[in-house]
Residue frames relative to the residue before (quaternion, step in Angstrom):
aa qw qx qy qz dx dy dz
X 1.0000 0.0000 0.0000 0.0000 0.00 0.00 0.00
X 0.6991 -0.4424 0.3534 0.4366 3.74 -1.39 0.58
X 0.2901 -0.6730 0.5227 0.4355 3.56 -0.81 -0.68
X 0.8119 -0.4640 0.3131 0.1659 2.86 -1.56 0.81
X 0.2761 0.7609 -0.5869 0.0176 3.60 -0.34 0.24
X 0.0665 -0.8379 0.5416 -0.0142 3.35 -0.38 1.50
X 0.0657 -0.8094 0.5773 0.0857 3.50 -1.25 0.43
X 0.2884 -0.8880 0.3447 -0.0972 2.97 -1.22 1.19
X 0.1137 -0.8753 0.4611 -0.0910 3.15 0.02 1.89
X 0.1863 0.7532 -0.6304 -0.0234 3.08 -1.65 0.68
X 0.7832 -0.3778 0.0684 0.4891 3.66 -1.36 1.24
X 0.8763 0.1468 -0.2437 0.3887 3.26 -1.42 1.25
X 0.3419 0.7693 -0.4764 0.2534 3.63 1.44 0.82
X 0.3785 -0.7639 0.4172 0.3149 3.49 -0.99 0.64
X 0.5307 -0.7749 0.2920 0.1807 2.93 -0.75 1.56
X 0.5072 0.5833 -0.3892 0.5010 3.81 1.13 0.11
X 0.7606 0.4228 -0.2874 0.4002 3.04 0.57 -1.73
X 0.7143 0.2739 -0.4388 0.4714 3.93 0.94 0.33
X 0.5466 0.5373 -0.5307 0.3618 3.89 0.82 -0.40
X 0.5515 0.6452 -0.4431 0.2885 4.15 0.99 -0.92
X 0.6562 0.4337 -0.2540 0.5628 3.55 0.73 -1.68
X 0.7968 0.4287 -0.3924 0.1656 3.13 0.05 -0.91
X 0.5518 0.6032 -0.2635 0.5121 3.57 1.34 -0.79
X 0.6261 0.5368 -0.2717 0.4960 3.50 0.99 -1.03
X 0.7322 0.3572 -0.2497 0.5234 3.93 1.03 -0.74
X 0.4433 0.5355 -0.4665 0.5470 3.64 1.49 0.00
X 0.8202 0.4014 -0.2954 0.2809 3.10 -0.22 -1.37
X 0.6996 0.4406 -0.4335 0.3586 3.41 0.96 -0.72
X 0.3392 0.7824 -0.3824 0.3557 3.67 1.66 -0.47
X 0.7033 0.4486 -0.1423 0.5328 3.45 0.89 -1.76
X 0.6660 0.4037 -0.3593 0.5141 3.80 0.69 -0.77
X 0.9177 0.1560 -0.1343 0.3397 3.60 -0.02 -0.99
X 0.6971 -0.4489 0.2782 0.4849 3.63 1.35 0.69
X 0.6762 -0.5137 0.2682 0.4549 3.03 -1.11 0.25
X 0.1440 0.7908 -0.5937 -0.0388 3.65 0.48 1.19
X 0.7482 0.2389 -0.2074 0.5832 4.37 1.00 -0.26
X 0.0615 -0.5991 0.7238 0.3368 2.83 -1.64 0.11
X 0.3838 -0.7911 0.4610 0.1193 3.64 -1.53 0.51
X 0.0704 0.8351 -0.5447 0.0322 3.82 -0.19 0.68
X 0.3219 -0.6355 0.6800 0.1733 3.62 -1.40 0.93
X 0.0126 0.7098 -0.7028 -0.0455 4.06 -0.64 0.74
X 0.0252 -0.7237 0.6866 0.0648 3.08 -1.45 -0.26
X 0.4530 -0.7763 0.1879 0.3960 3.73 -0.69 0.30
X 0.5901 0.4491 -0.4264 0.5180 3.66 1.25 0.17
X 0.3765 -0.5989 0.6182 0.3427 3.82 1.35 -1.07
X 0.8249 0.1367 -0.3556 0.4176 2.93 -1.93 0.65
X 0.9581 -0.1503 -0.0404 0.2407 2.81 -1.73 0.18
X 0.0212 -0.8040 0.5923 -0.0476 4.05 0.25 0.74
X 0.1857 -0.7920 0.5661 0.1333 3.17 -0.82 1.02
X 0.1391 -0.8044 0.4997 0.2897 3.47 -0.97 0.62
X 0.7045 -0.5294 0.1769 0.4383 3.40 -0.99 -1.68
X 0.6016 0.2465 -0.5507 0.5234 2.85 -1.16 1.46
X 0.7270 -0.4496 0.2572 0.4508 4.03 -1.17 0.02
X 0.1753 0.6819 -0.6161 0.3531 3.49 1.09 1.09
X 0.1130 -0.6668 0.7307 -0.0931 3.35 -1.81 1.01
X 0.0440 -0.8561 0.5149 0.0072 3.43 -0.47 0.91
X 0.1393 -0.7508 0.5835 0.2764 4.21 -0.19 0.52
X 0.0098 0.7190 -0.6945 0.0234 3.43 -1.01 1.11
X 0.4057 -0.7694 0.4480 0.2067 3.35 -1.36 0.31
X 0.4922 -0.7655 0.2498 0.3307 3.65 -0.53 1.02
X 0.6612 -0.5830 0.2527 0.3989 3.70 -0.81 1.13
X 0.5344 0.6829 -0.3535 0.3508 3.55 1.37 -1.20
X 0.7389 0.5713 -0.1267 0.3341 3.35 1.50 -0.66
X 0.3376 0.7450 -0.3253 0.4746 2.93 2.25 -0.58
X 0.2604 0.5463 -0.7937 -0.0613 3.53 -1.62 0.40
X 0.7473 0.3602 -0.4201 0.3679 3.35 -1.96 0.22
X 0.7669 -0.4936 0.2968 0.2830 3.00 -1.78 0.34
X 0.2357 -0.6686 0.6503 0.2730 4.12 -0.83 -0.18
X 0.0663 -0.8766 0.4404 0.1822 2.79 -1.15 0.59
X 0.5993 0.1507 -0.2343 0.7505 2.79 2.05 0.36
X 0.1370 -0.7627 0.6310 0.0369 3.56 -1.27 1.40
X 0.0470 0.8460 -0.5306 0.0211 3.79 -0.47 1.11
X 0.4785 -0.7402 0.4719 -0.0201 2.86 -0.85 1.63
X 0.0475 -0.7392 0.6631 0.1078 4.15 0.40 0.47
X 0.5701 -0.5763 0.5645 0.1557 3.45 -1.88 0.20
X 0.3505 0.7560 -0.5127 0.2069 3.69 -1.00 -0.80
X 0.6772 -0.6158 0.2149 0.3406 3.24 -1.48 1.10
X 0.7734 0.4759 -0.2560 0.3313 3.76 1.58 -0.01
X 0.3537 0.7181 -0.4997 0.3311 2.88 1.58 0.95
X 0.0962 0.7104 -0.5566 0.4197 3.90 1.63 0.49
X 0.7852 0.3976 -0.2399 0.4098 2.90 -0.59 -2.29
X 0.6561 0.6052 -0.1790 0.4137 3.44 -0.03 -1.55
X 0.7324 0.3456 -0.2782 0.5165 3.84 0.24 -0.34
X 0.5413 0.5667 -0.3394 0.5203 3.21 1.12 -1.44
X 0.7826 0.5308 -0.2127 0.2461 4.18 0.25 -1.49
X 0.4966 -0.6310 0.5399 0.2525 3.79 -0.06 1.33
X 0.8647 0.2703 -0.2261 0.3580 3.65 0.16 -0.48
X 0.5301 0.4412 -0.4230 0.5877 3.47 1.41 -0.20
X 0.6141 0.4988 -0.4259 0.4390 3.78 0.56 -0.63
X 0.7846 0.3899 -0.2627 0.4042 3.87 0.58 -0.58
X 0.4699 0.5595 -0.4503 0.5133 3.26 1.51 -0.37
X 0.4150 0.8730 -0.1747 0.1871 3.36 0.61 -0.51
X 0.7351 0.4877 0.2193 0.4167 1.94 0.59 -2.82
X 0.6549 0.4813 -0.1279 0.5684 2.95 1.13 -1.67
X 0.6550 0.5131 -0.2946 0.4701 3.61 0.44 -0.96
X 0.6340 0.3149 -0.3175 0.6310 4.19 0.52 -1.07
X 0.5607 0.2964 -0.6126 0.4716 4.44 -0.31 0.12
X 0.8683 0.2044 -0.2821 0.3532 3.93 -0.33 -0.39
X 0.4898 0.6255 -0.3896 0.4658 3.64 1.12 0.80
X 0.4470 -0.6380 0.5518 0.2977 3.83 -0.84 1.25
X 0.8159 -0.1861 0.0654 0.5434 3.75 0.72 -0.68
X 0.2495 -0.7581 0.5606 0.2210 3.25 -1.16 1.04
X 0.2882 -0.6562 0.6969 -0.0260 4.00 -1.61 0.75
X 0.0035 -0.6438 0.7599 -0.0897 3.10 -1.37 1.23
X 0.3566 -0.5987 0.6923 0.1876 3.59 -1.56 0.93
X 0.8595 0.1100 0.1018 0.4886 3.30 -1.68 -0.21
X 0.8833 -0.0897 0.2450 0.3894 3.98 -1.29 -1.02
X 0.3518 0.7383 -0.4318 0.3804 3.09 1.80 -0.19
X 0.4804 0.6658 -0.4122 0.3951 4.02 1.41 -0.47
X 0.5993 0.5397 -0.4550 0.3775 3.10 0.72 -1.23
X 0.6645 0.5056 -0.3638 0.4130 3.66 0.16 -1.30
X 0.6966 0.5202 -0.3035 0.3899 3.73 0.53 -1.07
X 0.6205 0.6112 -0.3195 0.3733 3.54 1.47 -1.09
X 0.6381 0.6109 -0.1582 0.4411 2.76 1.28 -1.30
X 0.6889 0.4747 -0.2995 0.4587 3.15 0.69 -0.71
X 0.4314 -0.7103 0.3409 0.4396 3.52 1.31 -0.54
X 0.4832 0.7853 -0.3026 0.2415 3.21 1.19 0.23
X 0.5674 0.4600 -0.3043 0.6114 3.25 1.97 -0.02
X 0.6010 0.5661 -0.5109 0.2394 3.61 0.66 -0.13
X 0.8494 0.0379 -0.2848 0.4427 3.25 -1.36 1.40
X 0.4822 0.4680 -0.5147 0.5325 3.34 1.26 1.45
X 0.6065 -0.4255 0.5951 0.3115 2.67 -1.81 0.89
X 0.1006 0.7958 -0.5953 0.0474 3.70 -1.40 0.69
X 0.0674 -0.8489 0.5085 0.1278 3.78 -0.95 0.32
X 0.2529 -0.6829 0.6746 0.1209 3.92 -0.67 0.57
X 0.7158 -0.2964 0.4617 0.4319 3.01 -2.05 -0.48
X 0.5913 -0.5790 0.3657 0.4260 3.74 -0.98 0.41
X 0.6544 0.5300 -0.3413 0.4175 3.64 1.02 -1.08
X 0.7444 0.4195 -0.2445 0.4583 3.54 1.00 -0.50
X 0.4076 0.7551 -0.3757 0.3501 3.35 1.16 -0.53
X 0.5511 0.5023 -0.3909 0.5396 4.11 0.98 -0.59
X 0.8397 0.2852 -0.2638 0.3795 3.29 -0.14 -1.71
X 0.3820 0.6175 -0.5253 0.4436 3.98 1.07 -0.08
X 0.8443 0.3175 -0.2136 0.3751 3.74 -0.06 -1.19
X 0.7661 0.3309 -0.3994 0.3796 3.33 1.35 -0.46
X 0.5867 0.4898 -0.4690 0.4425 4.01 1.49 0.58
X 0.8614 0.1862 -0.1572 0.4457 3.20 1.33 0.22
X 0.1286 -0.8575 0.4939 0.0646 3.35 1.02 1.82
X 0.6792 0.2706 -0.5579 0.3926 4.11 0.08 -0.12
X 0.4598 0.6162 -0.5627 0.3037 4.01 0.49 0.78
X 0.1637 -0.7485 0.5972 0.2371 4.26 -0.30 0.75
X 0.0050 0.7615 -0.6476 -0.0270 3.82 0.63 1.60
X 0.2880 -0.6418 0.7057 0.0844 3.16 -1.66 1.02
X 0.6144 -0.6196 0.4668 0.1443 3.59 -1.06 0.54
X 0.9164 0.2291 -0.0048 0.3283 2.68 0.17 -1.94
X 0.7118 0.5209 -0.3101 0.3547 3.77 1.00 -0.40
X 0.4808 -0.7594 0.3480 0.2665 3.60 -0.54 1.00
X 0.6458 -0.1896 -0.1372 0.7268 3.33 1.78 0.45
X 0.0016 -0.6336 0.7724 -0.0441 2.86 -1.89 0.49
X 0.3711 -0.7761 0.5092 -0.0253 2.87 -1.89 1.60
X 0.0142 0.8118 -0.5820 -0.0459 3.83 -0.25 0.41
X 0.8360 0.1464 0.0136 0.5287 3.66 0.14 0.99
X 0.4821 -0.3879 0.4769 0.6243 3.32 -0.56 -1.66
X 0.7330 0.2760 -0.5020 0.3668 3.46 -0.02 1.00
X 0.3776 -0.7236 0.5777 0.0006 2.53 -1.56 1.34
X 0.2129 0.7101 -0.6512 -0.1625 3.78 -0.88 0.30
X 0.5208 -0.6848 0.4776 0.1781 3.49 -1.48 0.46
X 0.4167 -0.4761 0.6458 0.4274 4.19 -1.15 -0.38
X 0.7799 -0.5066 0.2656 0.2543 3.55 -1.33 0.12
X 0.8416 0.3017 0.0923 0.4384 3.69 -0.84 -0.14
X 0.8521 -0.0005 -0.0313 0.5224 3.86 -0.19 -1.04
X 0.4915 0.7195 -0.3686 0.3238 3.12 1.64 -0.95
X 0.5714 0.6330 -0.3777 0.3609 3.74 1.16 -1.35
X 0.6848 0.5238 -0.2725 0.4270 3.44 0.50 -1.23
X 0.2297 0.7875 -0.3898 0.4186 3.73 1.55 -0.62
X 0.9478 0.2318 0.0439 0.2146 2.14 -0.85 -2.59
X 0.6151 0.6265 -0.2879 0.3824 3.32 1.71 -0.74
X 0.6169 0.6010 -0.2958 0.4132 3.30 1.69 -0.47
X 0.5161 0.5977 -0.2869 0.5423 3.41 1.47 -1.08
X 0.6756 0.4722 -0.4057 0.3950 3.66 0.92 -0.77
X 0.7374 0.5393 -0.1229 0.3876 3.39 0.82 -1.08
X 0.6682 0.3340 -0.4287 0.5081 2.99 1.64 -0.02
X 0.3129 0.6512 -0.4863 0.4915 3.61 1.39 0.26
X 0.8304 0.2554 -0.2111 0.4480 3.80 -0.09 -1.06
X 0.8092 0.3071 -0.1097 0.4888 3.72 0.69 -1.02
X 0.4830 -0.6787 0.4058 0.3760 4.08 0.86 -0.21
X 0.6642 -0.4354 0.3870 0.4684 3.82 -1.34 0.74
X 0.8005 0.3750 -0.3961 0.2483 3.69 -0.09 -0.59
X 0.3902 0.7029 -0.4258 0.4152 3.51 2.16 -0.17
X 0.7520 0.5273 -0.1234 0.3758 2.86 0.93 -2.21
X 0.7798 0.2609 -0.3251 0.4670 3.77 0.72 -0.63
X 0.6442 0.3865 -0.5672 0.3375 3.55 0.75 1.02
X 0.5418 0.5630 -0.5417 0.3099 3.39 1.14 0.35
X 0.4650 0.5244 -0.4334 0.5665 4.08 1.87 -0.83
X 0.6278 0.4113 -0.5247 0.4017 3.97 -0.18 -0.49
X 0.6478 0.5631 -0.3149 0.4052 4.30 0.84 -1.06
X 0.8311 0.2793 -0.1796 0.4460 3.35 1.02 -1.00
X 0.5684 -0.5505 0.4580 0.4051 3.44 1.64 0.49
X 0.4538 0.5500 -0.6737 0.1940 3.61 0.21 0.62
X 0.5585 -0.6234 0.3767 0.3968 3.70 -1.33 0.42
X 0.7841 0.0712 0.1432 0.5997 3.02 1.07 -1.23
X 0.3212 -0.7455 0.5287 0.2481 3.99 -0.84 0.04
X 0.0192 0.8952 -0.4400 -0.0687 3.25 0.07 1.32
X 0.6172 -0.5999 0.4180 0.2906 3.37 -1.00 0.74
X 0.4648 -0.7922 0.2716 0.2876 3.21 -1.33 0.75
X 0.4406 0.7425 -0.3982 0.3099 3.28 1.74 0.58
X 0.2930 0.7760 -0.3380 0.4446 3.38 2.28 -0.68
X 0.2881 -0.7184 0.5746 0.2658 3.35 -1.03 1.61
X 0.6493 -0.5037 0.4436 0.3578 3.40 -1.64 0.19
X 0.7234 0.5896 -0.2013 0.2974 2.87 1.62 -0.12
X 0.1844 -0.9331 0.2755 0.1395 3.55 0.81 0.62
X 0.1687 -0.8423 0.4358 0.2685 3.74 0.29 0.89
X 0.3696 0.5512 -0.5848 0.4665 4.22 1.26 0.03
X 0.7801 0.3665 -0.2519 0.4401 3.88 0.20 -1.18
X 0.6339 0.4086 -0.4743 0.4542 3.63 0.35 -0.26
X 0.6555 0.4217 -0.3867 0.4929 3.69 0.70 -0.98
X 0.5632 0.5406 -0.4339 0.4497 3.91 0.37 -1.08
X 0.6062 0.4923 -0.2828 0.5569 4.30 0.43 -1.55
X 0.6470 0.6558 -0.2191 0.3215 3.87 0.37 -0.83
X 0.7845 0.2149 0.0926 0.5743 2.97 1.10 -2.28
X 0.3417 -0.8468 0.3642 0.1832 3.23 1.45 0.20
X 0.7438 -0.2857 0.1043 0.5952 3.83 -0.47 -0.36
X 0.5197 0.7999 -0.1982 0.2253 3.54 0.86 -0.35
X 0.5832 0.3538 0.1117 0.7227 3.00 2.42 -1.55
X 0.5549 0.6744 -0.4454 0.1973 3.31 0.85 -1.43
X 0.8252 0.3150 -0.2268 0.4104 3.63 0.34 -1.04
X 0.5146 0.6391 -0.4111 0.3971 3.08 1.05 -0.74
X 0.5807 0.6269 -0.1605 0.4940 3.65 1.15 -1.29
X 0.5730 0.6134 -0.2742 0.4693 3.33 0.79 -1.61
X 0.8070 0.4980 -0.1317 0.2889 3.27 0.26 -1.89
X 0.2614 0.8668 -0.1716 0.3885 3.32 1.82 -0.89
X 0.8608 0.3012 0.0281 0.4092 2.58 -0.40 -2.29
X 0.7638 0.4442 -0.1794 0.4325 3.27 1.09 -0.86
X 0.7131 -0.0406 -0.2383 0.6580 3.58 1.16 0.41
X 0.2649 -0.7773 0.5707 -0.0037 3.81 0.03 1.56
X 0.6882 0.5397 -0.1873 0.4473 3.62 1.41 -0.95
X 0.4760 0.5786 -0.4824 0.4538 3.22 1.45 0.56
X 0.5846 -0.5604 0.3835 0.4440 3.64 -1.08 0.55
X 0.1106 0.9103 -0.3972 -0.0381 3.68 0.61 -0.96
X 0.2069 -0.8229 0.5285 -0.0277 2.94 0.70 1.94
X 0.6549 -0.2981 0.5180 0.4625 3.65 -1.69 -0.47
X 0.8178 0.3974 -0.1983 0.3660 3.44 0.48 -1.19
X 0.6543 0.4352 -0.3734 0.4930 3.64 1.24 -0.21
X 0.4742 0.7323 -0.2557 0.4164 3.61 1.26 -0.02
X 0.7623 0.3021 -0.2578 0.5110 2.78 0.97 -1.72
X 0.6838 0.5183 -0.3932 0.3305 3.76 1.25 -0.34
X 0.5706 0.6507 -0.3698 0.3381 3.63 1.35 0.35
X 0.4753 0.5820 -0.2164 0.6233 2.79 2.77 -0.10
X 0.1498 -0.8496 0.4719 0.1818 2.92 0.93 -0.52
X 0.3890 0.5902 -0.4316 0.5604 2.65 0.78 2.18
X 0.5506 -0.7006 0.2631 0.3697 3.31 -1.26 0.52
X 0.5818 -0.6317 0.2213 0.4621 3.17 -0.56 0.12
X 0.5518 0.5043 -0.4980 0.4395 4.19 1.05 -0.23
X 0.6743 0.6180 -0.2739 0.2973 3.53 1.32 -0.94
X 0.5167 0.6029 -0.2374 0.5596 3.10 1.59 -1.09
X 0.7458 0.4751 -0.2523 0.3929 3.58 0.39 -1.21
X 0.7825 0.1149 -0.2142 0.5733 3.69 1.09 -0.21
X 0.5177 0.4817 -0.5737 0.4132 3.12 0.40 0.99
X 0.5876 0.4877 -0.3718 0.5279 3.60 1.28 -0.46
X 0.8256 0.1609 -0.4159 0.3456 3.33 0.28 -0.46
X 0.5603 0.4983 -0.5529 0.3633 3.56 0.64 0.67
X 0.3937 0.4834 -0.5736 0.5314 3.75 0.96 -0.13
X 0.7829 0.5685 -0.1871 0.1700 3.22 -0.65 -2.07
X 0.0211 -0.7026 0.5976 0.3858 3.45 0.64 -2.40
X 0.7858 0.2515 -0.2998 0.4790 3.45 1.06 0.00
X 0.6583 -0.4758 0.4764 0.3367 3.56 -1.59 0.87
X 0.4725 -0.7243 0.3531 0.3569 3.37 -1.17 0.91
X 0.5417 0.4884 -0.5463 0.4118 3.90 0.86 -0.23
X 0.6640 0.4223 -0.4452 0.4273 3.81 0.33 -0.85
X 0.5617 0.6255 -0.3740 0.3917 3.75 0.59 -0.06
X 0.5480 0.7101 -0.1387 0.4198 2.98 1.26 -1.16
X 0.8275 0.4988 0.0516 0.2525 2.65 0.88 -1.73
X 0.4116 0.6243 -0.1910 0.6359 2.36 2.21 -1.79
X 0.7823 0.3208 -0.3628 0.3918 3.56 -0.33 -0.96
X 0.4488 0.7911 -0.3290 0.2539 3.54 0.56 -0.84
X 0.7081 0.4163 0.0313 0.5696 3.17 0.93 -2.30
X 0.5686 0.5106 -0.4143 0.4943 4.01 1.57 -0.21
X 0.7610 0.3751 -0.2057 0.4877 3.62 0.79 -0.99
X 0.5406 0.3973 -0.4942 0.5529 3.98 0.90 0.12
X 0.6260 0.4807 -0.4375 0.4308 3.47 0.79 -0.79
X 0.4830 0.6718 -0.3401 0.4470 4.10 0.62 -0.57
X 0.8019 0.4096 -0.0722 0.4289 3.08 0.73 -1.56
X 0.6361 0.5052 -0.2936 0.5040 3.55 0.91 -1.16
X 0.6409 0.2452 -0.2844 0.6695 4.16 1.13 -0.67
X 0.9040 0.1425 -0.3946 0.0820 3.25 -0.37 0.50
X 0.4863 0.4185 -0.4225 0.6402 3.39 1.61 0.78
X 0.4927 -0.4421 0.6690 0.3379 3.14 -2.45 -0.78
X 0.6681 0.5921 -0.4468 0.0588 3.59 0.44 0.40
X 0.6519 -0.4682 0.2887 0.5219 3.59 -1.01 0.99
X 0.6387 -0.5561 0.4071 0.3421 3.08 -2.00 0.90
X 0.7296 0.5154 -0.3692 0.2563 3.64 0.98 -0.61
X 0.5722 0.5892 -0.3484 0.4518 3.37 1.74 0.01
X 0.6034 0.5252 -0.3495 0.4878 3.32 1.33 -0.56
X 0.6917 0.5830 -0.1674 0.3919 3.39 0.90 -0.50
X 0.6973 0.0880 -0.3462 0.6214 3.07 1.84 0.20
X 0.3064 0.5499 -0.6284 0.4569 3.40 0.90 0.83
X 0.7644 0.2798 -0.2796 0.5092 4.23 -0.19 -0.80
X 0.9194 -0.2366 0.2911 0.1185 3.72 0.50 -0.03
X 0.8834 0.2046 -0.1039 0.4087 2.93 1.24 -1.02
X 0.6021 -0.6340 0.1839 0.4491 3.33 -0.98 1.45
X 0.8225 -0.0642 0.0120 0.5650 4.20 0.68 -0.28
X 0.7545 -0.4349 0.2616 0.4160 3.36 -1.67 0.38
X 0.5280 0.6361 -0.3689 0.4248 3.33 1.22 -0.87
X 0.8309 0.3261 -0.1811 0.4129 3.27 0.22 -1.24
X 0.4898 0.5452 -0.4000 0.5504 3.60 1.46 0.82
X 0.4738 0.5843 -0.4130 0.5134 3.42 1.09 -0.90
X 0.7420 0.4778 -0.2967 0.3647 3.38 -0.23 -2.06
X 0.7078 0.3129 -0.4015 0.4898 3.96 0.43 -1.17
X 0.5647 0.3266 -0.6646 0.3644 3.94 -0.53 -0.83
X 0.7280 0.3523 -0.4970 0.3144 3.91 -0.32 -1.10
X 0.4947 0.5551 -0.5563 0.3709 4.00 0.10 -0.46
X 0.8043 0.5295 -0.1246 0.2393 2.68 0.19 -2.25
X 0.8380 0.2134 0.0354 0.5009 3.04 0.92 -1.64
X 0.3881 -0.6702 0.4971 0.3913 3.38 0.81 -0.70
X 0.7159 0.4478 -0.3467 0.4083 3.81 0.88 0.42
X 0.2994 -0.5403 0.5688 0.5430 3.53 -0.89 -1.04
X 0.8272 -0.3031 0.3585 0.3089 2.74 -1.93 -0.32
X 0.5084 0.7187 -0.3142 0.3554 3.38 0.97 -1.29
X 0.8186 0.4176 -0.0439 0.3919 3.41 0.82 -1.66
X 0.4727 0.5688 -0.3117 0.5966 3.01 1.83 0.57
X 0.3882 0.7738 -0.4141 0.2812 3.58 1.23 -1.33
X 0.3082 -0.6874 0.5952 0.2799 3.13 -1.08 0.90
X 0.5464 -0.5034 0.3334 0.5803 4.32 -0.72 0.83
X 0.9060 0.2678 -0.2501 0.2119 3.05 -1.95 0.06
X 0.5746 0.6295 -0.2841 0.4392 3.51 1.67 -0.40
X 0.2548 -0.6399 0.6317 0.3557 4.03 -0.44 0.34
């Protein structure tokens, strides 16, 4: 039989952070055969309400038999209750000893922390929650910034889209990249990003910055990085002059438009380098830049690293 990919809800779950994985483990189901089956449990079963006037039928663990091979844990404002609960914490427990790997979305960590399954693992949450993780559970090594991250077989994720992330990285673990990037092409993802990729996105911080003004202009950017985009072809996609253009962007923004450029540049090679196999010199003109060299030089501005340290595993 397929394997198992179960998910586990209980009162006040956020509904994304289980419809993402879950559609993502359908769809690849439909693309590559009957590679999962897929079940929603909960511990009493039936009807679990999440957030907003969402109702989910799930079936009650007592009913489970056989093995899991993937247990995913979603987040939401009632994983409180749920951490706090001797029996959701052991269902847990009991549930990650007979699971090939265990997965948390968003706050879904808490539950895992609790369960003890994060202690003396590296682990990540949504940023906003990411403090009070490390300070209710100091043997957790919570990381902020990565929109998942694995230690072993557990996995925990960043919030919301991030799930769909992590669910892809799974699938390409069981089924290969060409499974995984036709199930992101089904659900309209732009791009598969890797799970070193900060939660932080500098297109959206600068877009949130420049407000409706930049937004597309930005937008556009990201989406063909391999244009030259001088100062001056910018300011004419603004349709603006060019001193105007130049200080209005960097008061919207805070950053000059080549270092923007750039900034964004070193986001989409970075996209690429975790989530294909292609050589550094193809990524490097795919995002833009005139050679590897001059890709090297930005990640280290930008980021402080190289490329390498992006690499998606197993890829030179």
């Amino acid at each position: 039989m397929p394997p198992l990919v179960l998910l586990l809800v209980f009162p006040g779950f956020q509904a994304i952070d289980l419809a993402g994985p879950l559609q993502a483990f359908a769809t690849a189901a439909e693309e590559g055969g009957p590679l999962y089956r897929i079940r929603v449990a909960s511990l009493p079963g039936g009807a679990i309400r999440g957030t907003g006037p969402l109702d989910i039928l799930s079936e009650p663990l007592a009913a489970l038999d056989g093995e899991i091979d993937t247990l995913i844990v979603p987040g939401g404002p009632g994983v409180e209750a749920a951490a706090a609960d001797p029996a959701h914490v052991a269902a847990v427990a009991a549930l990650a000893a007979t699971s090939r790997r265990v997965c948390s979305v968003c706050t879904g960590a808490f539950l895992l922390a609790a369960a003890g399954l994060l202690d003396g693992r590296q682990a990540c949450t949504h940023w906003r929650a990411a403090a009070t993780l490390a300070a209710r559970h100091p043997r957790v090594r919570v990381n902020p910034e990565p929109i998942y991250l694995r230690d072993d077989n557990v996995y925990t994720s960043a919030g919301v889209s991030a799930g769909i992330d992590l669910a892809l990285a799974l699938i390409d673990e069981d089924a290969g990249a060409a499974c995984a990037g036709e199930v992101a092409r089904r659900l309209v993802v732009h791009v598969r990003r890797p799970g070193g990729q900060s939660q932080y996105s500098d297109v959206l911080r600068m877009q949130n910055a420049g407000v409706a003004t930049f937004a597309t202009l930005l937008a556009d950017i990201a989406a063909r990085p391999g244009l030259a985009w001088r100062t001056q072809d910018m300011a004419q996609a603004s349709g603006q002059s060019l001193r105007s253009f130049y200080r209005k962007f960097v008061d919207a923004t805070g950053e000059r438009p080549a270092a923007a450029v750039e900034r964004i540049r070193v986001e989409c090679a970075g996209a690429l380098l975790g989530s294909t196999s292609l050589g550094l010199k193809d990524v490097a003109r795919r995002s833009g830049f005139a050679s590897e060299q001059g890709m090297r030089r930005a990640f280290v501005r930008v980021s402080g690293r190289l490329p390498s340290a992006v690499r998606r595993p197993g890829d030179s």
